[in-house]
mmCIF file of the N, C-alpha and C atoms, coordinates in Angstrom:
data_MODEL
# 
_entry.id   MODEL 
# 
loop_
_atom_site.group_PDB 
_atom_site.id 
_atom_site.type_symbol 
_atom_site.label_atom_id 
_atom_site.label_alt_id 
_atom_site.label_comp_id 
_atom_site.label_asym_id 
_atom_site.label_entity_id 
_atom_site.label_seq_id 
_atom_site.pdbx_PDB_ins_code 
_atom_site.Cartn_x 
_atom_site.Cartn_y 
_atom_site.Cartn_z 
_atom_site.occupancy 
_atom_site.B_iso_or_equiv 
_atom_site.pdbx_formal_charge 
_atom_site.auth_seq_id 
_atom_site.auth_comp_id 
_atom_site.auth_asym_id 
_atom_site.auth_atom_id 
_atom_site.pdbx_PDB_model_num 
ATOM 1   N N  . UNK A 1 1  ? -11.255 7.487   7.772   1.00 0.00 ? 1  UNK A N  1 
ATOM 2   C CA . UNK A 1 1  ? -10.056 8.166   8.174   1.00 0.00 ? 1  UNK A CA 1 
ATOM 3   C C  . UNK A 1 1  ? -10.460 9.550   8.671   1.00 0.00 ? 1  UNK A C  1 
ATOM 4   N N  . UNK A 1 2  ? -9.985  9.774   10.121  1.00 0.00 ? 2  UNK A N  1 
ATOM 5   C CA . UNK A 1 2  ? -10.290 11.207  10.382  1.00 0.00 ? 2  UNK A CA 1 
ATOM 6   C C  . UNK A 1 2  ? -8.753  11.743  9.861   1.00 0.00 ? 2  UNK A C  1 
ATOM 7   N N  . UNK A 1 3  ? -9.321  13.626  9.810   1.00 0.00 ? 3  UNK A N  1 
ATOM 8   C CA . UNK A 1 3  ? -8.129  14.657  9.336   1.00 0.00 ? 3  UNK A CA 1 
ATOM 9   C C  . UNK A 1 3  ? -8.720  15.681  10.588  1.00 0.00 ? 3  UNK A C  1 
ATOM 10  N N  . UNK A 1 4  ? -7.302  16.005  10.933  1.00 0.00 ? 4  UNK A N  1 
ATOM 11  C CA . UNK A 1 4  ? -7.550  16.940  12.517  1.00 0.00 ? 4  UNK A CA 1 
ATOM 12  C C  . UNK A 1 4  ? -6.399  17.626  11.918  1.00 0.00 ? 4  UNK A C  1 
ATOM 13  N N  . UNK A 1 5  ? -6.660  18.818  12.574  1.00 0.00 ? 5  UNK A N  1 
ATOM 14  C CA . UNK A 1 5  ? -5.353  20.336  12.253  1.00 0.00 ? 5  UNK A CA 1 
ATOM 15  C C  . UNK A 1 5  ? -4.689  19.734  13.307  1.00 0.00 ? 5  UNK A C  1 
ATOM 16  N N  . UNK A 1 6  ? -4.065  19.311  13.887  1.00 0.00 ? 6  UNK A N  1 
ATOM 17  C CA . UNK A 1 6  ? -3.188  18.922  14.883  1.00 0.00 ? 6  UNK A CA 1 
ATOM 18  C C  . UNK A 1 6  ? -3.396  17.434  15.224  1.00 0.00 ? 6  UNK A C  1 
ATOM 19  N N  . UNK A 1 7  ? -1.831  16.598  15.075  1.00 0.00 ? 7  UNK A N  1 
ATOM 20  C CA . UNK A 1 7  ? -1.662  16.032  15.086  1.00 0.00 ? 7  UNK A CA 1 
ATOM 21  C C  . UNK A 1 7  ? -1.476  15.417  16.476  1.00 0.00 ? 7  UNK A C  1 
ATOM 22  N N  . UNK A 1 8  ? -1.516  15.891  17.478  1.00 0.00 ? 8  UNK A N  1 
ATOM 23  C CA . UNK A 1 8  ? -1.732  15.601  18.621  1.00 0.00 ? 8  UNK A CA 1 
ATOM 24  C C  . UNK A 1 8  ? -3.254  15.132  18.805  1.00 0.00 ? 8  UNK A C  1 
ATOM 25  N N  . UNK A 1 9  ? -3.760  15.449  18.347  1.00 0.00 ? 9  UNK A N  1 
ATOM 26  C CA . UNK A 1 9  ? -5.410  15.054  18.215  1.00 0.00 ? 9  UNK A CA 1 
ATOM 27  C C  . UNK A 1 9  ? -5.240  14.035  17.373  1.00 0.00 ? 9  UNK A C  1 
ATOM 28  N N  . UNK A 1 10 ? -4.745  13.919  16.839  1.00 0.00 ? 10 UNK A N  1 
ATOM 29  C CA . UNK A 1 10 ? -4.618  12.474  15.794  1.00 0.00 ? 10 UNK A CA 1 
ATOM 30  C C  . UNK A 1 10 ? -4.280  11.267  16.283  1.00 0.00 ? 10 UNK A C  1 
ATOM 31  N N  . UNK A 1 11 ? -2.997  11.463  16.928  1.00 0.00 ? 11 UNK A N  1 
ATOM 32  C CA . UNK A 1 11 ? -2.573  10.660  17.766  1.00 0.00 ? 11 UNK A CA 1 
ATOM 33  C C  . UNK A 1 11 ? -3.312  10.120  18.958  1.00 0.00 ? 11 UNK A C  1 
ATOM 34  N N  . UNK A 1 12 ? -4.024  11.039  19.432  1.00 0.00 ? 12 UNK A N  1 
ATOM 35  C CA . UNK A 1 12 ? -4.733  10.571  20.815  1.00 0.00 ? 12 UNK A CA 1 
ATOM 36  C C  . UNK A 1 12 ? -5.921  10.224  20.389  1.00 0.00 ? 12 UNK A C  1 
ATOM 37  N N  . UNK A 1 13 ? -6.548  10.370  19.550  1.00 0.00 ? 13 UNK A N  1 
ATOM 38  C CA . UNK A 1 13 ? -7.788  9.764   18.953  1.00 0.00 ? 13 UNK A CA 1 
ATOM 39  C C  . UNK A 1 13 ? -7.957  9.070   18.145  1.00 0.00 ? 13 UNK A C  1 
ATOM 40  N N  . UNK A 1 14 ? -6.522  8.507   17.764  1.00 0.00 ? 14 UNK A N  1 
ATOM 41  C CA . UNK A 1 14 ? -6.324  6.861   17.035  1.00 0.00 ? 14 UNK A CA 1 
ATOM 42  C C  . UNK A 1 14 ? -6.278  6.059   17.777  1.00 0.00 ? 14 UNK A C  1 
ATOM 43  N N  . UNK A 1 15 ? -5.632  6.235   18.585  1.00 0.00 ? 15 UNK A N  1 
ATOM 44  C CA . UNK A 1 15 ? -4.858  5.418   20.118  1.00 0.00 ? 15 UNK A CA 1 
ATOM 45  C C  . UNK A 1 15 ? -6.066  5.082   20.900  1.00 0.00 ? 15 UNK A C  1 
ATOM 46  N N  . UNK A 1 16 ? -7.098  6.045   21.101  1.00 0.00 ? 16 UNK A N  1 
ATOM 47  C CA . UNK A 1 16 ? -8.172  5.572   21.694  1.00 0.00 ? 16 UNK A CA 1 
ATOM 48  C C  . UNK A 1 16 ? -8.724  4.430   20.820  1.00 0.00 ? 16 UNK A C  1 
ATOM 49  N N  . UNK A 1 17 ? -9.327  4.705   20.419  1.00 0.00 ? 17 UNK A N  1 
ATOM 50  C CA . UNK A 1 17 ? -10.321 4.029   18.861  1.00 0.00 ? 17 UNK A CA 1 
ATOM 51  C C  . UNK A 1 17 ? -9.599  2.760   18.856  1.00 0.00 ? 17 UNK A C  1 
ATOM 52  N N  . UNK A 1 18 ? -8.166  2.553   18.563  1.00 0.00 ? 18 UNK A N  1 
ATOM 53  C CA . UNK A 1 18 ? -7.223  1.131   18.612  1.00 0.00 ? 18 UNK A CA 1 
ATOM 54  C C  . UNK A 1 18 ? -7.783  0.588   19.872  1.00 0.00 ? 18 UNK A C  1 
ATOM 55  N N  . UNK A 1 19 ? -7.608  1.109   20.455  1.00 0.00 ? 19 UNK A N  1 
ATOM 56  C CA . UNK A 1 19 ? -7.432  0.462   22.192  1.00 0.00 ? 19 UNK A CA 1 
ATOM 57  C C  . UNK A 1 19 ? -8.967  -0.091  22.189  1.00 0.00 ? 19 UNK A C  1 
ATOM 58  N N  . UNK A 1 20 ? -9.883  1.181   22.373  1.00 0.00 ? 20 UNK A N  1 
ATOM 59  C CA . UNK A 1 20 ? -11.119 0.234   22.135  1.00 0.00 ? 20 UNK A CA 1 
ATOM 60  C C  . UNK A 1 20 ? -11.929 -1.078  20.869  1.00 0.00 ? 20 UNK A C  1 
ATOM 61  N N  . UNK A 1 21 ? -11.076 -1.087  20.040  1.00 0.00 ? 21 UNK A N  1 
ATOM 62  C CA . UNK A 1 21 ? -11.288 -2.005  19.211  1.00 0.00 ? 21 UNK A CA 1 
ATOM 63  C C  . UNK A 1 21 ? -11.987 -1.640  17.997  1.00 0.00 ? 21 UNK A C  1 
ATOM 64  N N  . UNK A 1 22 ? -12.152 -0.500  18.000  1.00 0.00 ? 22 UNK A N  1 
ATOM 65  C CA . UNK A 1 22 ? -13.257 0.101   17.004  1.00 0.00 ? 22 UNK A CA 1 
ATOM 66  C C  . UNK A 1 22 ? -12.275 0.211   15.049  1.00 0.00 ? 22 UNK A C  1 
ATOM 67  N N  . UNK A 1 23 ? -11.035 -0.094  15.555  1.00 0.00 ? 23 UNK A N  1 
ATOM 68  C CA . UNK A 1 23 ? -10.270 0.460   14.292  1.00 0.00 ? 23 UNK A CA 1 
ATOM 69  C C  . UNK A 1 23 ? -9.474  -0.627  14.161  1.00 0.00 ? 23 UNK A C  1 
ATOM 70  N N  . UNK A 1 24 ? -8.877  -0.989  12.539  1.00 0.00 ? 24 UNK A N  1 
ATOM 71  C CA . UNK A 1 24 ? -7.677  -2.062  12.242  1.00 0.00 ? 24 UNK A CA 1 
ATOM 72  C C  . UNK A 1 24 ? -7.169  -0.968  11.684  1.00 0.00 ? 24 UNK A C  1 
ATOM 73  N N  . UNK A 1 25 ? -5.714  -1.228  12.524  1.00 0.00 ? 25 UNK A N  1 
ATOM 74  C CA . UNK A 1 25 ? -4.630  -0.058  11.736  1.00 0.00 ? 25 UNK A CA 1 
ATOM 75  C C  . UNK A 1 25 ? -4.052  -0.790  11.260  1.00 0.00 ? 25 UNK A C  1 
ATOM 76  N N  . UNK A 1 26 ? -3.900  -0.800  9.560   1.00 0.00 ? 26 UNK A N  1 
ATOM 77  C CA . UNK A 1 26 ? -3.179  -1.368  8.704   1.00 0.00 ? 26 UNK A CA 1 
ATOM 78  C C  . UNK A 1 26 ? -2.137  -0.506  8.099   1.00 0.00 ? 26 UNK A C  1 
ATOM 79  N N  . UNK A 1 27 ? -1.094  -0.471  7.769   1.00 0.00 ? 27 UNK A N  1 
ATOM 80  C CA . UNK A 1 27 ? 0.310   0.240   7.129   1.00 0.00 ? 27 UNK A CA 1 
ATOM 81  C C  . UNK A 1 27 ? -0.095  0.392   5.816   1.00 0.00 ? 27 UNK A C  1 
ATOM 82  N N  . UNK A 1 28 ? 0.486   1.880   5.106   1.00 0.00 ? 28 UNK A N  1 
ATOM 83  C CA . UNK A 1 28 ? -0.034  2.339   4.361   1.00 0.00 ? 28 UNK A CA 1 
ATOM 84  C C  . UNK A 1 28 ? 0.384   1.262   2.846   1.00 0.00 ? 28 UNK A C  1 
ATOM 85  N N  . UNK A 1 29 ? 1.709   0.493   3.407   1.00 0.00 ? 29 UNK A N  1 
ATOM 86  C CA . UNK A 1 29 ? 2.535   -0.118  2.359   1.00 0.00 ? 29 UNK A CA 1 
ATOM 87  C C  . UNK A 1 29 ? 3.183   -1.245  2.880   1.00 0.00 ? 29 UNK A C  1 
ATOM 88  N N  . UNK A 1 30 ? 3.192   -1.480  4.136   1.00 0.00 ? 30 UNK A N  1 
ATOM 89  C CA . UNK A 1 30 ? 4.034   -2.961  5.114   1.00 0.00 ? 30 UNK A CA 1 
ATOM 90  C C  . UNK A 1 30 ? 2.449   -3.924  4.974   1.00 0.00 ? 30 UNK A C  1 
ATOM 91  N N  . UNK A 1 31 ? 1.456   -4.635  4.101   1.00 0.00 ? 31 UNK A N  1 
ATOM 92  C CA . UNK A 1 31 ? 0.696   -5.099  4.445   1.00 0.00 ? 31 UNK A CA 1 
ATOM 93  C C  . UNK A 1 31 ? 0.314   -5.789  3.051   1.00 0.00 ? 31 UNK A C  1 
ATOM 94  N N  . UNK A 1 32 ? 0.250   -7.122  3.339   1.00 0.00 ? 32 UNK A N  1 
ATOM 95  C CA . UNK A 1 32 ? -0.007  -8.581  1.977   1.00 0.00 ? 32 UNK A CA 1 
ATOM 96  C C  . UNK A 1 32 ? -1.084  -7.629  1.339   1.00 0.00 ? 32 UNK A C  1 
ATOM 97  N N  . UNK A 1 33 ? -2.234  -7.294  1.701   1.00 0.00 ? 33 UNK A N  1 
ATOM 98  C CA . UNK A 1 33 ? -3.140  -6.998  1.041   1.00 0.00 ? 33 UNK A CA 1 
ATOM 99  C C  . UNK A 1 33 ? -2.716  -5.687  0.290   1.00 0.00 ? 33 UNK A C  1 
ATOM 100 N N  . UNK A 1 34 ? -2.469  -4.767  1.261   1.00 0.00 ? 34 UNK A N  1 
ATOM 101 C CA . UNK A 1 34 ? -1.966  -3.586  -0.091  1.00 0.00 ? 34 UNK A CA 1 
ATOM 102 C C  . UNK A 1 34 ? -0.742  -3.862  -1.109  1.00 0.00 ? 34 UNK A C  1 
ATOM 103 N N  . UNK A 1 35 ? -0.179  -4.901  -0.583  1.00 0.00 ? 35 UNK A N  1 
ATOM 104 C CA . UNK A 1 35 ? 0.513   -5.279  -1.355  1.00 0.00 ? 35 UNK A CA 1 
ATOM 105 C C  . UNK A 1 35 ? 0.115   -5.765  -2.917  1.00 0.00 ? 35 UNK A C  1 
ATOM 106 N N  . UNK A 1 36 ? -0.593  -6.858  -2.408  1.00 0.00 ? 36 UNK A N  1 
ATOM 107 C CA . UNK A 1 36 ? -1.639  -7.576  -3.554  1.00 0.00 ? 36 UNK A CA 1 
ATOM 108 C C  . UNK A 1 36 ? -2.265  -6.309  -4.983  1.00 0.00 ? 36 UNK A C  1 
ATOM 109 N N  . UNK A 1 37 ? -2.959  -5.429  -3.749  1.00 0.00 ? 37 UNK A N  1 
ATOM 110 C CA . UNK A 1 37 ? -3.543  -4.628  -4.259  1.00 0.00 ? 37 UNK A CA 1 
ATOM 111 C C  . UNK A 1 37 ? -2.669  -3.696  -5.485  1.00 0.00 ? 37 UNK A C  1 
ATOM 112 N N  . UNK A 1 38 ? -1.514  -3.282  -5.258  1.00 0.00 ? 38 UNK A N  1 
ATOM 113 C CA . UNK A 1 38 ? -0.427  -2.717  -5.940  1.00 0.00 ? 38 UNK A CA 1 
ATOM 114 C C  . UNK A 1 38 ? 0.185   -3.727  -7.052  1.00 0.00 ? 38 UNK A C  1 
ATOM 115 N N  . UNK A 1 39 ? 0.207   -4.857  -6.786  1.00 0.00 ? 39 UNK A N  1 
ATOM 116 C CA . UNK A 1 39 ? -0.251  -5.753  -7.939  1.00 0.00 ? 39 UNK A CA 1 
ATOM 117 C C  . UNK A 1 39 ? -0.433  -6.000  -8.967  1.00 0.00 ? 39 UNK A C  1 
ATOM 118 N N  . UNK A 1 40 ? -2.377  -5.619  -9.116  1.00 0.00 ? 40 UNK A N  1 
ATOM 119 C CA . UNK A 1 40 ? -3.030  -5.104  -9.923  1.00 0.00 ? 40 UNK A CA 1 
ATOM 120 C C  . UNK A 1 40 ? -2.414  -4.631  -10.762 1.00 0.00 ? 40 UNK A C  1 
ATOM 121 N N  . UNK A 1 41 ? -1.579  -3.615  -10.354 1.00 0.00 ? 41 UNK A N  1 
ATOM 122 C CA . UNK A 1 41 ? -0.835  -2.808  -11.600 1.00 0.00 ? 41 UNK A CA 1 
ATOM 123 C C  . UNK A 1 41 ? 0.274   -3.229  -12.417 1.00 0.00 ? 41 UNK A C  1 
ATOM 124 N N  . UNK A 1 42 ? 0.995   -4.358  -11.931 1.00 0.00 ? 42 UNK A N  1 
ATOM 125 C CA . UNK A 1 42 ? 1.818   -5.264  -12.591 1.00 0.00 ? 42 UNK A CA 1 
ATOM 126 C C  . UNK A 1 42 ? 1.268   -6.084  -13.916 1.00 0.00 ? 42 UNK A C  1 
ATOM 127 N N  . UNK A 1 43 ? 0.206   -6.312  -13.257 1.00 0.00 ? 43 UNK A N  1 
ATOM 128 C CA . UNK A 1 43 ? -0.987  -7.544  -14.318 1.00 0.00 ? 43 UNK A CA 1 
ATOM 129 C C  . UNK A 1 43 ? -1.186  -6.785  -15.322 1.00 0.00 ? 43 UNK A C  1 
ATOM 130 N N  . UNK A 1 44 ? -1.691  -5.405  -14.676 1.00 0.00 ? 44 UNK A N  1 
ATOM 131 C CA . UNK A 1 44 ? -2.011  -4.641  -16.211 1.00 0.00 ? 44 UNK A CA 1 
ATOM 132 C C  . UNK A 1 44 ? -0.964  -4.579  -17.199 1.00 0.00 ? 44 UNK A C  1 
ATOM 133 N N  . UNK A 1 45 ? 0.120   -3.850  -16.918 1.00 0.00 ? 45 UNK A N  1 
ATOM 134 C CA . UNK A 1 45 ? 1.489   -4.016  -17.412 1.00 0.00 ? 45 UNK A CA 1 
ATOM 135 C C  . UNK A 1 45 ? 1.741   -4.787  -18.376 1.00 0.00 ? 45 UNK A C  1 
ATOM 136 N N  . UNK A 1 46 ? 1.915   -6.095  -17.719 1.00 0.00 ? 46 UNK A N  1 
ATOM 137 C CA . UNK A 1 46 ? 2.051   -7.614  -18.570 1.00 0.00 ? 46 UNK A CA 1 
ATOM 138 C C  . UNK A 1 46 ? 0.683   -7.601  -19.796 1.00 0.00 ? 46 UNK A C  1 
ATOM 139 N N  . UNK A 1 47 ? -0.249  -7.379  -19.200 1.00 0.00 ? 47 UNK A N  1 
ATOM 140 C CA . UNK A 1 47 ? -1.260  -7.789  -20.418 1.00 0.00 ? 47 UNK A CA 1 
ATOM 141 C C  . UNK A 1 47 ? -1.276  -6.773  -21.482 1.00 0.00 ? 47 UNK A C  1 
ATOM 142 N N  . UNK A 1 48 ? -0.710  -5.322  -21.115 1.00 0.00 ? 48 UNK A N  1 
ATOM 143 C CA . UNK A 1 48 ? -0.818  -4.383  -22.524 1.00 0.00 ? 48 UNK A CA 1 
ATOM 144 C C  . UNK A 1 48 ? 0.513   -4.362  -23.244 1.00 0.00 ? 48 UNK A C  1 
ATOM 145 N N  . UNK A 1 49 ? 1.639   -5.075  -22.605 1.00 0.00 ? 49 UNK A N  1 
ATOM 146 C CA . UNK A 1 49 ? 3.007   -5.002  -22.867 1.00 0.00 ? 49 UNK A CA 1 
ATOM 147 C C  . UNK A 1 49 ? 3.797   -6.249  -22.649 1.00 0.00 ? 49 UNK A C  1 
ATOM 148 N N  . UNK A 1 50 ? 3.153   -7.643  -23.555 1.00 0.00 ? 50 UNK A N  1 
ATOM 149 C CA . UNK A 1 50 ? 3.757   -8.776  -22.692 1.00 0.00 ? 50 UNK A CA 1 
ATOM 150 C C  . UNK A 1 50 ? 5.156   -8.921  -23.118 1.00 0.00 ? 50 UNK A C  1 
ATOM 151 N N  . UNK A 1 51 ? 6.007   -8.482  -24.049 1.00 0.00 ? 51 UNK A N  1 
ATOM 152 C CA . UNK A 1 51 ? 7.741   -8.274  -24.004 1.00 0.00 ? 51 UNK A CA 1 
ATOM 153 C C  . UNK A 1 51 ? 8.112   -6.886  -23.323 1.00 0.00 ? 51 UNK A C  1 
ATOM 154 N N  . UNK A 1 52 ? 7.818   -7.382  -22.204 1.00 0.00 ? 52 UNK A N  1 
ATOM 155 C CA . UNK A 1 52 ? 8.500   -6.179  -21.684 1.00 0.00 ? 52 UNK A CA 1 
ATOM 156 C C  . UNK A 1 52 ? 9.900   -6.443  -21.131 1.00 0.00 ? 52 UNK A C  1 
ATOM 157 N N  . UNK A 1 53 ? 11.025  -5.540  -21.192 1.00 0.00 ? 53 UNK A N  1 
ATOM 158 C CA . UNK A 1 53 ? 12.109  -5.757  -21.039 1.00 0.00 ? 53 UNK A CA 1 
ATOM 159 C C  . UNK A 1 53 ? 12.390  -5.102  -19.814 1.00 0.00 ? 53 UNK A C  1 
ATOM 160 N N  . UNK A 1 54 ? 11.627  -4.257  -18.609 1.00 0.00 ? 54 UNK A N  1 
ATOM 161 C CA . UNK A 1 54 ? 11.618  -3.256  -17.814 1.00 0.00 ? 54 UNK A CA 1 
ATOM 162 C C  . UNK A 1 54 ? 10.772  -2.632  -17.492 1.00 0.00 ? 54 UNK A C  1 
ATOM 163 N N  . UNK A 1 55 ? 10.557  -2.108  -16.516 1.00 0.00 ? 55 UNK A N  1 
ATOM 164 C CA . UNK A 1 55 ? 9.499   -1.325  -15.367 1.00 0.00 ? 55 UNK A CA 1 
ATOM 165 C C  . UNK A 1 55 ? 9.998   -0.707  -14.783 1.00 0.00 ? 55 UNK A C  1 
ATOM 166 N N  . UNK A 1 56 ? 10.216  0.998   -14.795 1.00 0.00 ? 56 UNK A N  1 
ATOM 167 C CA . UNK A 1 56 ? 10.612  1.842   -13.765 1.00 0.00 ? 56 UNK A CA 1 
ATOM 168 C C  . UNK A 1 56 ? 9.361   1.975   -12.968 1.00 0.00 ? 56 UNK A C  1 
ATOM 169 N N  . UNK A 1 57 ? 9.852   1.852   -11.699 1.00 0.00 ? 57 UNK A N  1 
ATOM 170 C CA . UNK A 1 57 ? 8.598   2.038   -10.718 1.00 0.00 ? 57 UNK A CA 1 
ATOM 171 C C  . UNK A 1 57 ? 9.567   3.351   -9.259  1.00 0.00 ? 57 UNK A C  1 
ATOM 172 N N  . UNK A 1 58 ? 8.266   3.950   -9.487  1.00 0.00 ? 58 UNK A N  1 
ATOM 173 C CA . UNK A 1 58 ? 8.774   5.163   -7.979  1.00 0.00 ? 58 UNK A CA 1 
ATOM 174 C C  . UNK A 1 58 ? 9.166   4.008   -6.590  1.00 0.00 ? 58 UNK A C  1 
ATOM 175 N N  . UNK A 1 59 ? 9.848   4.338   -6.053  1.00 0.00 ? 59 UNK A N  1 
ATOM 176 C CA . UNK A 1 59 ? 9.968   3.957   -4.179  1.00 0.00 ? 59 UNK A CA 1 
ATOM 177 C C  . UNK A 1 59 ? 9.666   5.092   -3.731  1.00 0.00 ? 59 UNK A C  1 
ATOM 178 N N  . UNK A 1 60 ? 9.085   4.389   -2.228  1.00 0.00 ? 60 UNK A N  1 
ATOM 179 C CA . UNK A 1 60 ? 8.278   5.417   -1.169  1.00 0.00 ? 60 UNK A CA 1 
ATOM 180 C C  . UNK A 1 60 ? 8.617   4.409   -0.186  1.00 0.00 ? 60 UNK A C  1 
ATOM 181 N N  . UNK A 1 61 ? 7.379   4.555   0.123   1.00 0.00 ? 61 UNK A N  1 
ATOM 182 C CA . UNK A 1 61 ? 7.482   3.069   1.296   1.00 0.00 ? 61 UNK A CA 1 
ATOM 183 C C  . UNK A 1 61 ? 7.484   1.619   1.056   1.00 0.00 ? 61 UNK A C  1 
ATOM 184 N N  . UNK A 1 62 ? 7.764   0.971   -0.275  1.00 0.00 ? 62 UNK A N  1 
ATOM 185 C CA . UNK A 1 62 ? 8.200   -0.374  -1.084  1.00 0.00 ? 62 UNK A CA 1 
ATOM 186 C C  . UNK A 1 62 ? 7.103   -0.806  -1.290  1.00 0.00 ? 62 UNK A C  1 
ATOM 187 N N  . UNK A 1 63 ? 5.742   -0.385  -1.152  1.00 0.00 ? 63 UNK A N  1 
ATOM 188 C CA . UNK A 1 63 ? 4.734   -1.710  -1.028  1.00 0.00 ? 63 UNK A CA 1 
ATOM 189 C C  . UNK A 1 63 ? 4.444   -1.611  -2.758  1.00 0.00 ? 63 UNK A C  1 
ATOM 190 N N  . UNK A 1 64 ? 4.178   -0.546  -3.460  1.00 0.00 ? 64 UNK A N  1 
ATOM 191 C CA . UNK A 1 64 ? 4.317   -0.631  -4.708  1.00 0.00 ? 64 UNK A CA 1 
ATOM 192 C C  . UNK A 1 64 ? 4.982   -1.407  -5.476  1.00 0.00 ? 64 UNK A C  1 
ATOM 193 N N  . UNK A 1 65 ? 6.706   -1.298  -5.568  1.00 0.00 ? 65 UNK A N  1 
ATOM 194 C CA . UNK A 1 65 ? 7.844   -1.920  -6.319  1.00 0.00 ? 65 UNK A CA 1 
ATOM 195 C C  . UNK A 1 65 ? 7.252   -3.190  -5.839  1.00 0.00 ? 65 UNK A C  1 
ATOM 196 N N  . UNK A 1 66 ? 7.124   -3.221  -4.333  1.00 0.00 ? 66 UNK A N  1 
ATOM 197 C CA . UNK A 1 66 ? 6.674   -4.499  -3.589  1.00 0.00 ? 66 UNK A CA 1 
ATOM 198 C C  . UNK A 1 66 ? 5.714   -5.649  -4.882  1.00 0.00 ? 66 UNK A C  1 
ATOM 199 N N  . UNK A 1 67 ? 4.535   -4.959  -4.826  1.00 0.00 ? 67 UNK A N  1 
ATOM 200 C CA . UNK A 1 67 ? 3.233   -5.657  -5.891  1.00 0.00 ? 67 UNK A CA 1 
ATOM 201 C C  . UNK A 1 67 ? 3.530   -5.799  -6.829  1.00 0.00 ? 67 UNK A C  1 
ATOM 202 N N  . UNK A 1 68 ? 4.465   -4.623  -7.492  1.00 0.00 ? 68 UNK A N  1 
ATOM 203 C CA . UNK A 1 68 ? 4.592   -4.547  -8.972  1.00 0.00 ? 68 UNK A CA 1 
ATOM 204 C C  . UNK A 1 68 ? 5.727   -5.847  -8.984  1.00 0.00 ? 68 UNK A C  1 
ATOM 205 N N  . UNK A 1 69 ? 6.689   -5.997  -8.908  1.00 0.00 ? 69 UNK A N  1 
ATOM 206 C CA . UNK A 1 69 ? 8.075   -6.880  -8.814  1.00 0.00 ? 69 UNK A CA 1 
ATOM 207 C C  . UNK A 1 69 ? 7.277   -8.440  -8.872  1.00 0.00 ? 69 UNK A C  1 
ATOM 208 N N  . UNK A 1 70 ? 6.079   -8.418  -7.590  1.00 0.00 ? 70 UNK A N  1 
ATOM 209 C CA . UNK A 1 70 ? 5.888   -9.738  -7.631  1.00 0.00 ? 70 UNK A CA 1 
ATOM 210 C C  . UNK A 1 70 ? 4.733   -10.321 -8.468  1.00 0.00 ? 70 UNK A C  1 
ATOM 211 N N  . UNK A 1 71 ? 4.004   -9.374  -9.220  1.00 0.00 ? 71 UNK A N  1 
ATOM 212 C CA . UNK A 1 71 ? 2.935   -9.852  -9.947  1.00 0.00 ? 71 UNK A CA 1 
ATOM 213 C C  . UNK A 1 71 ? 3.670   -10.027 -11.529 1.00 0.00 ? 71 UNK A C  1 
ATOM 214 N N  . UNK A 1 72 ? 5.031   -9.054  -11.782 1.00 0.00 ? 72 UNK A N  1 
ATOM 215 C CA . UNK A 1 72 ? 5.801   -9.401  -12.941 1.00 0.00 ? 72 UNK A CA 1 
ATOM 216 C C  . UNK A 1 72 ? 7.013   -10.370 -12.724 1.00 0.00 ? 72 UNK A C  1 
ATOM 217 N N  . UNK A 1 73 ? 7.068   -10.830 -11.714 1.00 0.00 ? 73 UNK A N  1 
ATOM 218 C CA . UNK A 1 73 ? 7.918   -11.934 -11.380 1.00 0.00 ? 73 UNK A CA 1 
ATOM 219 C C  . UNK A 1 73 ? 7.541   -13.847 -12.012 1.00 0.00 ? 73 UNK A C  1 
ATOM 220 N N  . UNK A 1 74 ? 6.076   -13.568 -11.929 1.00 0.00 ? 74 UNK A N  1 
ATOM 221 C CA . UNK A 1 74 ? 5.180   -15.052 -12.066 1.00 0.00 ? 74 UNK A CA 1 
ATOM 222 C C  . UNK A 1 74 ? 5.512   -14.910 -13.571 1.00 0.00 ? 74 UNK A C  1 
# 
């Protein structure tokens, strides 16, 4: 991941990099795998707390609630 003081540089030097093929832009939270990955933290959950009656979980961009919901759903 590059960090540029201006985001105009960010933009135009992602956009390149995409275009030439050099980069997979994946969503920080719209994506199965980070999804999966957020997960993880459900499993833990269940195994240190298996009556659990509830899970407050933060929202942001859903992919969290996302993992967490479906790994305590099974």
């Amino acid at each position: 991941m590059l960090f540029w003081m201006a985001r105009i540089s960010v933009k135009r030097d992602t956009s390149d990099a995409n275009r030439n093929g050099q980069w997979i832009i994946t969503s920080r939270f719209d994506d199965p795998a980070i999804i999966a990955g957020q997960g993880t933290i459900g499993l833990e959950i269940a195994t240190q707390v298996p009556d659990l009656d509830a899970v407050i979980v933060p929202i942001g961009g859903g992919g969290l609630i996302a993992g967490i919901a479906t790994a305590l759903k099974r």
